[in-house]
N, C-alpha and C positions, 0 to 999 in steps of 0.2 A: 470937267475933263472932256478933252475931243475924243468920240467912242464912235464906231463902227460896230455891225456884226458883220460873218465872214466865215467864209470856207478856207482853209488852206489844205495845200496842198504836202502831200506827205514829201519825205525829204528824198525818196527814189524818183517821182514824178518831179520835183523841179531840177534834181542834179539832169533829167535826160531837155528840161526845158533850159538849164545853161547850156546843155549844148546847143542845142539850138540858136539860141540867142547870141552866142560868139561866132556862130556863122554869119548872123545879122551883122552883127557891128562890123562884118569884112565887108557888106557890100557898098555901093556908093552913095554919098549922102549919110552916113550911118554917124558921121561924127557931127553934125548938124542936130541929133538928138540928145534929147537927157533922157538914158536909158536907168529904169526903175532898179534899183538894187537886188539882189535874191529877197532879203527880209521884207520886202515891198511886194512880193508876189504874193496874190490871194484875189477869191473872188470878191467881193466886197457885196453882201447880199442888200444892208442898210445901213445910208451912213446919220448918224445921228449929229453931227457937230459937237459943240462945249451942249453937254448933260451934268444940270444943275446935281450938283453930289446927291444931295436929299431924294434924287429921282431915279438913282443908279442900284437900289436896291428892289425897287418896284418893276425894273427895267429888265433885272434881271433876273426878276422869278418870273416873268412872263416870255422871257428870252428861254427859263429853262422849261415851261411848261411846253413852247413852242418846239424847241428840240424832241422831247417828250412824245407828242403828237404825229411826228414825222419817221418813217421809217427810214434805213438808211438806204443806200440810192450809191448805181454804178455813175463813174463820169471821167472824163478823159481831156485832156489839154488836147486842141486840132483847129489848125487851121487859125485864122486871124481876120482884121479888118481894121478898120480906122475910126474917128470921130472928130470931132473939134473940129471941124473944116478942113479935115485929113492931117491934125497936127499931132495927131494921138495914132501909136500902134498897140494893137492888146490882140491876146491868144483867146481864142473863141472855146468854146466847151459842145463834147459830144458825150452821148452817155444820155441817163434820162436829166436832160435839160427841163423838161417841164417839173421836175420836182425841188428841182435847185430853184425855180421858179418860185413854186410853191414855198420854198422856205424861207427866199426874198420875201413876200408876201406877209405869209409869218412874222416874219424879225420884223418889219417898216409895223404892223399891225400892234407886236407887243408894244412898239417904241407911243405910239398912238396912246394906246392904253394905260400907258405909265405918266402918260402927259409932257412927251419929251416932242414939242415942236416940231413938225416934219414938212411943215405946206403941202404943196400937193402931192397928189401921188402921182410916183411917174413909171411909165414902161419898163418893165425890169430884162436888162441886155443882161447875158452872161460874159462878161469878158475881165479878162487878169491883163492888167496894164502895163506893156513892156517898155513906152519908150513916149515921150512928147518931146514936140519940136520946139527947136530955142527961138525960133524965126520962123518965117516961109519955108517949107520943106515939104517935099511929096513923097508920104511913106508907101506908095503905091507899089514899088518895087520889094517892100518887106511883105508887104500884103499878098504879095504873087506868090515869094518865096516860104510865106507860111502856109501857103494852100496844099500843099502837101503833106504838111504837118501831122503826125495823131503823134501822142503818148501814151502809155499804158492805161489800161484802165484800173480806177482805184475806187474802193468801196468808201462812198463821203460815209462817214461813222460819226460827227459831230459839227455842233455848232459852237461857233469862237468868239468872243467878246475883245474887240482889239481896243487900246486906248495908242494914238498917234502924237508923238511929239514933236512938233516941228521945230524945224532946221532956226536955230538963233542966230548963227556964228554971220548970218549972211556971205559964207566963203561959196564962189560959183561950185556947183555939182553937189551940196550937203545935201545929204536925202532925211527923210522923217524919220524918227527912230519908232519901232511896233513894239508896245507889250501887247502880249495876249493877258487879258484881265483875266477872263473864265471862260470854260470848255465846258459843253451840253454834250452828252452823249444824245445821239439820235434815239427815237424809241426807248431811252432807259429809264429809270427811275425818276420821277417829278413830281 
């Protein structure tokens, strides 16, 4: 199964990030994007790919030990930036960012130790992904427009096991469908 770990966000913090984001889609260039759906909003701390089933249990007592070890941690939707060669827009995170860091770190670490294939390890961005470009497109004007950006701040309290299904039908704009597998409480019982 394709598995990630991941933060999401609580359901007050992304109702005030739609708003947001339908101010985005009023500006110019905004329909040149495929904008990520609500149920696609999340940090994504590791992503795992297809995890052989036999590995998903090892995967996750180590995912829950990881939770376990981590206290939980203020953090806040603010501000944004780009990637892919500016064809990607995603909302940036303020809050203690180094511990959402630190639980990135964790999760790619458990996925390690379960024997679930990871290649290298790479620099951990904090960013929830609102929008990639269908073509050429410069989200630099979204980028501007989120720099003023903050949301509430919310107390991250767990870690989330997501399994991602992707789009079959091949019809333009089908987004991935998220189950969340399992929730780690932060610091609780492991």
């Amino acid at each position: 199964m394709r598995l990630f770990a991941a933060v999401l966000p609580p359901e007050d913090v992304a109702d005030e990030l739609a708003a947001e984001v339908a101010r985005l889609r009023g500006l110019p260039g905004a329909d040149g994007l495929r904008w990520t759906g609500r149920p696609g909003w999340h940090f994504t701390l590791a992503f795992y790919g297809e995890v052989a089933d036999d590995l998903v249990p090892g995967l996750s007592d180590r995912l829950a030990r990881a939770a376990h070890r981590t206290a939980p941690f203020p953090l806040a939707l603010s501000g944004g930036g780009r990637f892919g060669g500016g064809r990607a827009l995603w909302a940036g995170a303020s809050g203690d960012v180094a511990a959402l860091r630190l639980l990135a770190g964790r999760a790619e670490a458990a996925a390690r130790r379960a024997g679930v294939p990871m290649g290298e390890p790479r620099h951990y961005k904090a960013h929830l992904t609102l929008a990639r470009g269908r073509g050429p497109v410069d989200v630099r004007p979204h980028v501007d427009a989120l720099d003023g950006f903050t949301g509430r701040t919310w107390t991250v309290a767990d870690l989330a096991l997501v399994r991602s299904h992707l789009p079959r039908s091949g019809a333009p704009g089908e987004q991935p469908h998220y189950e969340t597998v399992a929730r780690w409480a932060l610091g609780g019982p492991g």
